[in-house]
C-alpha positions in Angstrom: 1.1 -18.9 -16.5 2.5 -22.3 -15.5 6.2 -23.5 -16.5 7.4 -26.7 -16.7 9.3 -26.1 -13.4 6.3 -24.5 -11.3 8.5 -23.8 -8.1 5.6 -21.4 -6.1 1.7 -20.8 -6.7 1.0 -17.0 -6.3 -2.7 -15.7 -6.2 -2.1 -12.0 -8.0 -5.1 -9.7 -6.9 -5.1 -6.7 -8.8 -7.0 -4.0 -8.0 -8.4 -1.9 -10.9 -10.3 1.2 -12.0 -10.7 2.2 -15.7 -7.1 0.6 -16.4 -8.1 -0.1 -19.9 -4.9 1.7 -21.3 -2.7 -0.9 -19.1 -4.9 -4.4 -18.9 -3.3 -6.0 -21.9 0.5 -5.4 -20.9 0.0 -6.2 -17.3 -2.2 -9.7 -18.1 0.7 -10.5 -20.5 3.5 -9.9 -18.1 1.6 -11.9 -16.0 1.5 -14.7 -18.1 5.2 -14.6 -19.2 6.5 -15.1 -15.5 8.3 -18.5 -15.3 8.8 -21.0 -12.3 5.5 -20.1 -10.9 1.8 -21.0 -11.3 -0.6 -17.7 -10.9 -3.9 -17.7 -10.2 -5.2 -14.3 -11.2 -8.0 -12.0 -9.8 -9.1 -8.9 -10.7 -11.1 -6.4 -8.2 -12.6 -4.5 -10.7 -14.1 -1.1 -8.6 -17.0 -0.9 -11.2 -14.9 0.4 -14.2 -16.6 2.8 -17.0 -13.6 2.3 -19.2 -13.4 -1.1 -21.5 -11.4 -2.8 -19.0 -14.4 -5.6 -18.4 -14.2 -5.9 -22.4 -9.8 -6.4 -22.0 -10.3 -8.7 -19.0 -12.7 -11.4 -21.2 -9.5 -11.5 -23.5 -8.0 -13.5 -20.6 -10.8 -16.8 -19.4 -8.3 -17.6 -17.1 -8.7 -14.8 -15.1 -11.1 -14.2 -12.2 -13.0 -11.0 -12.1 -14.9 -9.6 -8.4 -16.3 -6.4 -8.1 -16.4 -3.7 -5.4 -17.8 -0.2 -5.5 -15.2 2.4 -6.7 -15.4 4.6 -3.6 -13.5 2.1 -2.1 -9.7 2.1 -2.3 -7.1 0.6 -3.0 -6.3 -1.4 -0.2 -9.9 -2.3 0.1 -10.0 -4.0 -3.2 -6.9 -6.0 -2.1 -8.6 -7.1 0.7 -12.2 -8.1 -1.6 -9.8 -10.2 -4.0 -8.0 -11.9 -1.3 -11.3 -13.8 0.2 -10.9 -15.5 -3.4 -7.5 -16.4 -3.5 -6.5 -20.0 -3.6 -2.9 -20.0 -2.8 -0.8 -18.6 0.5 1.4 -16.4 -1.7 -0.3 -13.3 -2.1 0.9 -10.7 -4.4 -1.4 -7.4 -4.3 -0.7 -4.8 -7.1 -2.5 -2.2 -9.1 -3.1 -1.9 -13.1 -1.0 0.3 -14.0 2.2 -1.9 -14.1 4.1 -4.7 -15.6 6.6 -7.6 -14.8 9.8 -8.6 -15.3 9.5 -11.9 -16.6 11.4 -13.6 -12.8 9.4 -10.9 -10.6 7.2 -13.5 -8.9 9.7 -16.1 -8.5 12.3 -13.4 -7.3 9.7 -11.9 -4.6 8.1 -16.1 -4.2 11.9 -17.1 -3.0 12.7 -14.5 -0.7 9.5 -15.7 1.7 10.8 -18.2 4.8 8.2 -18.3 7.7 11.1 -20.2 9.8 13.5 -16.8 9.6 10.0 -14.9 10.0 10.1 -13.7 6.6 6.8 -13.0 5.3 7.0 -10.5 2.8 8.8 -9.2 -0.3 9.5 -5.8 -1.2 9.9 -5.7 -5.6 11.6 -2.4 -6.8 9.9 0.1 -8.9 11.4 1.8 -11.9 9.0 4.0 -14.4 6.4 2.4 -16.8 9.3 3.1 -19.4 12.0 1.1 -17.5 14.4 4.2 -17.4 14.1 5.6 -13.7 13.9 4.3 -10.6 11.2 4.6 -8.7 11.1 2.5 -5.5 14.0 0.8 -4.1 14.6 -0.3 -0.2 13.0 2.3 2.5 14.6 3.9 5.5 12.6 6.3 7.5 14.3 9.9 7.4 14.2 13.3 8.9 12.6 16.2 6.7 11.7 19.7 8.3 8.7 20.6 5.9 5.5 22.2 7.1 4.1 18.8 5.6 5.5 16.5 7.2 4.6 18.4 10.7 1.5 16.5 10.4 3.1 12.7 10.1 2.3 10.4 12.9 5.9 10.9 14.5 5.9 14.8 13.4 9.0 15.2 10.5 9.8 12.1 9.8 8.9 10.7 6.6 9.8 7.3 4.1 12.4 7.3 2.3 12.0 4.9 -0.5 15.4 5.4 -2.8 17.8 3.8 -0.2 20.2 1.3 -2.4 20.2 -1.6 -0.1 21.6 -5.3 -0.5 19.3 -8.0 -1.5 16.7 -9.4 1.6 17.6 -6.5 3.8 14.9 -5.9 6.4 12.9 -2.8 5.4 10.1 -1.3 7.6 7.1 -1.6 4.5 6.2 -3.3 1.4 4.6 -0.2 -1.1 1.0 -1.2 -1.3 1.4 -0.5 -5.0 3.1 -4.1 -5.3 4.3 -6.8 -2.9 4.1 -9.9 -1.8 3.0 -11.1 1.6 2.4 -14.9 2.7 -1.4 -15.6 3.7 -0.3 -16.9 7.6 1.2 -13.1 8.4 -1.7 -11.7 6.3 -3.8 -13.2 8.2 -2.5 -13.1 11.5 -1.7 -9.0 11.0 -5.2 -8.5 10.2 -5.3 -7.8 7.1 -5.3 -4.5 5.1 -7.4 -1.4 7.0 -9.9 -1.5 4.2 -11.1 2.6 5.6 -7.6 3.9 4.1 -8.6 5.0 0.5 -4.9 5.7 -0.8 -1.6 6.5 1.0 -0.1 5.6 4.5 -2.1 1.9 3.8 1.3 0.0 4.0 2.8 2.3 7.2 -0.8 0.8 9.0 -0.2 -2.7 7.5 3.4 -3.3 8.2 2.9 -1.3 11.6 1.1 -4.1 12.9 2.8 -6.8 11.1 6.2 -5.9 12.7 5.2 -5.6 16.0 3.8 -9.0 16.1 7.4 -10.7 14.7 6.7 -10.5 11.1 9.7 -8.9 8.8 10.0 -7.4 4.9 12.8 -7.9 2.6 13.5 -6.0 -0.1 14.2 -7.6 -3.5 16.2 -5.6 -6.3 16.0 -8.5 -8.6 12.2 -8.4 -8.6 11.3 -5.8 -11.1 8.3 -3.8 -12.2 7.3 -1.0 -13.8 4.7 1.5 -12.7 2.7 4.1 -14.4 3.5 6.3 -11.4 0.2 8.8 -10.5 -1.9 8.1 -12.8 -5.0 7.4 -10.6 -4.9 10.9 -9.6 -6.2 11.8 -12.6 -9.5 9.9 -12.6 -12.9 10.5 -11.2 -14.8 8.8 -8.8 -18.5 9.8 -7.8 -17.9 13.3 -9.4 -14.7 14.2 -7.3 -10.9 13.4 -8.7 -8.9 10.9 -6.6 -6.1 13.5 -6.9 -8.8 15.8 -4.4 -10.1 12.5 -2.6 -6.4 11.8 -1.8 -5.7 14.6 -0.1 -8.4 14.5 2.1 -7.9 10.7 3.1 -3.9 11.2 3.0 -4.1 13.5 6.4 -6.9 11.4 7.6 -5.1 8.0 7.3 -1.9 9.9 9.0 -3.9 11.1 11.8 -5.6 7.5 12.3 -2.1 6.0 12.2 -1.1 8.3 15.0 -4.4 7.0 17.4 -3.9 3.4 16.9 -0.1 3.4 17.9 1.3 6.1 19.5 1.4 8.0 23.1 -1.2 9.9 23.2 1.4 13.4 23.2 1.7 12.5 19.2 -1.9 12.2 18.7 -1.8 15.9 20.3 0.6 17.1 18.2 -0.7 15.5 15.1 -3.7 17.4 16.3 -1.8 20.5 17.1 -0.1 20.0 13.5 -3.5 19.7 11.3 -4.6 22.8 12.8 -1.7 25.0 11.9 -1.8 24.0 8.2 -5.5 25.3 8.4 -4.9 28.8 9.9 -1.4 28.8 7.4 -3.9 28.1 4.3 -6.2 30.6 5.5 -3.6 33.3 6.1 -2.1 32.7 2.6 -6.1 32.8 0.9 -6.0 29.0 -0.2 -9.6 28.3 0.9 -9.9 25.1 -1.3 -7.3 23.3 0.6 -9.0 24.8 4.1 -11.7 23.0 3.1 -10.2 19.5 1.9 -8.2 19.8 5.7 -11.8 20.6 7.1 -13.1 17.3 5.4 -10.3 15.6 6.4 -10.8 16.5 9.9 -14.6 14.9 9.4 -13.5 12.0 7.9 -10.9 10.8 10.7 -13.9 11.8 13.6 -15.6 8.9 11.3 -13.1 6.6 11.8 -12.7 7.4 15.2 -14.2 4.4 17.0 -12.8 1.6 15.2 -9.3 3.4 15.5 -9.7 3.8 19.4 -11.0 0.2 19.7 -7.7 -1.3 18.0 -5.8 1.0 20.1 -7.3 -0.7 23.7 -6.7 -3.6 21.6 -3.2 -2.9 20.9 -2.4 -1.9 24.7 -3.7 -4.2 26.1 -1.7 -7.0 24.4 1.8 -5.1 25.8 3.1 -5.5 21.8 6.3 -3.5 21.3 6.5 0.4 21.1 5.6 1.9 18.1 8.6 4.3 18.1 11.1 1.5 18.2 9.8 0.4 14.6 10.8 4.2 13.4 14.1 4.1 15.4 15.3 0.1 14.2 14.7 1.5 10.3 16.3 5.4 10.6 18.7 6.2 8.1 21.2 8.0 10.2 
């Protein structure tokens, strides 16, 4: 983990979940990166694989727990309170590095040009396909995204851009961010259980002078939807997803928006409920009317940030969308 020419120190906080199968190849990516000094953590969201077994392969490597209920975001969040450096690169298991990923991402940060966080791009676990590149926000006029926080516009995360363009989010599946916007943002919204985490993060982080570069020559390669296929507390994440994904959207749409968005969001939420009803899909009727529970939960906090965010005259939200639209 440390080269002779140790240019950055990196706290990597890794959030896992029965990621037996990918432990070994991440951990040894890990160690293979040069011109930086790691200090590794592992939020490990009470595992029932042999991932605990993998991990004590590695003493170096610092293990925390949280309960797996919790996301993924959340378990960033746990692991960061143990971090020792102010480079903080958040990613789950089910990846690995090229060996110049942290330096590349690590060299892109400067807190003088407001620069706080790199964007690596994705390709698949097999290195053939490209996954995530930079990310433009787009029009698309599907019955799904009706229910985004600004209705039909969604990310578009394939955009070829140059190296260090601005780009409106880091993925939450790996990036780097610098402790001092981190901190200053607020950190992660630890209620968002998967998807929309980053569009909440880099929200705020923008609006309070913080920017994201992206960084083709920082590589990695991710196992791309494999949580969906594991159980937590007798209910898939694939199921649990859904549910949270047009909660977290909804959320979103309280925090920052005018409050004719929240309406349509609303409006929006509604319609895909009568449209699954009319069509006899009475499963996903009742993961939107759990979803619909689940944001009333989160209700308070979300109107509380809001006065917050209102009261502190920060710029619009919409002017975020319009400076990244892919016209």
């Amino acid at each position: 983990m440390e080269d002779k020419e140790v240019k950055y120190q990196i706290s990597v906080i890794i959030s896992n979940f029965n990621g037996s199968k990918y432990l070994r190849k991440l951990l040894d990516t890990l160690k293979e990166q040069v011109n930086v000094q790691l200090q590794i953590i592992i939020v490990d969201r009470n595992s029932t694989d042999n991932s605990l077994s993998i991990i004590k392969e590695y003493p170096e490597v610092k293990v925390v727990f949280l309960a797996p209920e919790h996301g993924l975001v959340a378990g960033y969040h746990h692991g960061y309170k143990e971090a020792l450096y102010d480079l903080l690169f958040f990613c789950n298991e089910d990846m690995w590095f090229d060996p110049s990923c942290m330096y590349e991402c690590a060299k892109m940060i400067d807190l003088q040009k407001s620069i706080a966080a790199s964007d690596p791009w994705q390709w698949t676990y097999d290195t053939i396909h490209l996954l995530h590149a930079g990310v433009r926000f787009k029009r698309s006029f599907t019955a799904y995204n009706l229910s985004q926080p600004i209705p039909f516009i969604e990310e578009d995360t394939e955009v070829i851009l140059n190296h260090g363009q601005f780009v409106p989010i880091m993925s939450a599946g790996a990036g780097l961010i610098h402790r001092r916007a981190y901190e200053e943002t607020g950190g992660w919204d630890t209620s968002f259980f998967l998807d929309a985490e980053e569009q909440d993060f880099f929200l705020r982080f923008w609006k309070i002078g913080w920017r994201a570069v992206t960084v083709p020559s920082a590589k990695v390669y991710h196992a791309l939807s494999v949580s969906n296929n594991k159980i937590v507390k007798n209910t898939s994440v694939k199921e649990r997803r859904y549910v949270s994904n047009f909660s977290n959207k909804s959320i979103i749409a309280i925090k920052y928006f005018p409050v004719w968005y929240i309406f349509l969001n609303i409006m929006a939420r509604l319609l895909i409920i009568i449209v699954n009803l009319f069509k006899l899909r009475f499963k996903l009727v009742i993961y939107q009317l759990r979803s619909l529970r689940l944001t009333f939960k989160r209700l308070r906090p979300a109107i509380t940030y809001r006065k917050k965010f209102l009261a502190n005259d920060m710029p619009s939200s919409l002017d975020y969308y319009n400076e990244f639209m892919a016209f």
